[in-house]
C-alpha positions as CSV (number, residue, x, y, z in Angstrom):
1,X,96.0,122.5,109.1
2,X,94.1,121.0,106.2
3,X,94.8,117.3,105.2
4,X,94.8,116.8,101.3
5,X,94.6,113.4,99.7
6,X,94.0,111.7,96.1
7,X,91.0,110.1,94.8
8,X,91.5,107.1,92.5
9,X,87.8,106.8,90.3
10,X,88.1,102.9,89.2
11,X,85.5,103.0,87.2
12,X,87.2,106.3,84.8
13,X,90.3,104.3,84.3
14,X,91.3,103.3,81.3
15,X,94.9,101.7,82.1
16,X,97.0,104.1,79.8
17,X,99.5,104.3,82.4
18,X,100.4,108.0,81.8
19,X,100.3,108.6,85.4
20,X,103.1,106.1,86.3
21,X,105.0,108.3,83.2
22,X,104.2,111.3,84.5
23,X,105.6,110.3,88.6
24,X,108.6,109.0,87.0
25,X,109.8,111.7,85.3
26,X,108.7,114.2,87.7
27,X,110.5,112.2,90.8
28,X,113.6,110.7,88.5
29,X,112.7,107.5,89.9
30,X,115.6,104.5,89.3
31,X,113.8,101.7,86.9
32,X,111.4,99.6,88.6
33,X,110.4,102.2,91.0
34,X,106.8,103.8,91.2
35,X,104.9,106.5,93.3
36,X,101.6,105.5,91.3
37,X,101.5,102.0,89.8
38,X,98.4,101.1,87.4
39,X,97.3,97.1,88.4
40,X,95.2,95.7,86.3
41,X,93.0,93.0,87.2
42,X,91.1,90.8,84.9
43,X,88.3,88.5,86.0
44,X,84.8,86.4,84.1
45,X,81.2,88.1,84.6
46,X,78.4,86.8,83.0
47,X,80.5,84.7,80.9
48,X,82.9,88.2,79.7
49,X,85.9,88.9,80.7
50,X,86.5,91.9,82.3
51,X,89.5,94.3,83.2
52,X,89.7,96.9,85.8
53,X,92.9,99.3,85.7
54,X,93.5,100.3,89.5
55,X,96.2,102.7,90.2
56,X,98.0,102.2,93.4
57,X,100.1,104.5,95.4
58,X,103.3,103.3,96.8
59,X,105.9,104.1,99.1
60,X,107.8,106.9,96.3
61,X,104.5,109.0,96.6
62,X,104.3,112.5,97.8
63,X,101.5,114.0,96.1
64,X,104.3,116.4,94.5
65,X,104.1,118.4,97.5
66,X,106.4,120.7,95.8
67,X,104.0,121.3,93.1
68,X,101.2,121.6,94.9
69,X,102.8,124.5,97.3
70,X,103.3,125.8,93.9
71,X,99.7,126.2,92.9
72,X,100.0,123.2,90.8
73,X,98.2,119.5,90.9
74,X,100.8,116.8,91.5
75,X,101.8,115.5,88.3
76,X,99.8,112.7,87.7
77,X,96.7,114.3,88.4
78,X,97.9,116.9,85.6
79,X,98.8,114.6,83.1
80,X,95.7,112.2,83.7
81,X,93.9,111.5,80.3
82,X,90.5,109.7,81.8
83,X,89.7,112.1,84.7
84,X,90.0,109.7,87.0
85,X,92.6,111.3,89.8
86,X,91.3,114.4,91.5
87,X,93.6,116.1,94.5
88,X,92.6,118.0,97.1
89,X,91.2,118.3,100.7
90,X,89.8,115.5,102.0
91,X,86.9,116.5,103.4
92,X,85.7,117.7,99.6
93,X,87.3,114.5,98.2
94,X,85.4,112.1,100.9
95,X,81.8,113.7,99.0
96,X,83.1,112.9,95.5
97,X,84.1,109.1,97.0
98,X,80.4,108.7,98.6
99,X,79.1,110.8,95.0
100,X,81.0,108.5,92.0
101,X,81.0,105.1,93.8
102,X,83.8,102.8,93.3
103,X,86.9,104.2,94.0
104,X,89.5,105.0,96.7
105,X,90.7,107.8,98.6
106,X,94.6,108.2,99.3
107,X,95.6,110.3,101.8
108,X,99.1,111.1,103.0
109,X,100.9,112.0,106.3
110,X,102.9,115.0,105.4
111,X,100.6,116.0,102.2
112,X,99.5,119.1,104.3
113,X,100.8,122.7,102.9
């Protein structure tokens, strides 16, 4: 059975947050709830300051399973406006992590069709 997972490219996101809009309509999660969260962190470099928007899966997440066995991406890969989530297999998604550098690579238990 293949294993799918998400890549998160830090360096594509640009902290819009329309992937948190996106889960939480497409899940009717309550207020406060999130199956992708963007964190931003903010830190000095060189004398700049410099933010980094890092979207985090949480505990609500299912990759939209119920898209996906549908033919579609999971719904904040769809809605997306940097690029920076891609879902698939993991074995393709481990060669665009080692490819594009910093990011992460989400995987998930029962994200398998």
């Amino acid at each position: 059975m293949d294993s799918y997972g998400l890549y998160v490219n830090y360096e594509w996101c640009t902290g819009c947050h329309t992937c948190e809009d996106a889960c939480k309509q497409e899940r009717a999660l309550e207020p406060g709830q999130y199956g992708i969260k963007v964190v931003e962190f903010s830190y000095e470099k060189e004398g700049r300051r410099i933010i980094d928007n890092h979207p985090i899966l949480t505990e609500h997440c299912t990759f939209c399973m119920d898209r996906v066995r549908n033919g579609d991406k999971p719904s904040c890969v769809q809605h997306c406006q940097s690029q920076c989530l891609q879902f698939g297999k993991v074995e393709e998604l481990i060669k665009v992590l080692k490819k594009n550098g910093k990011g992460v690579l989400w995987t998930y238990p029962h994200a398998n069709k």
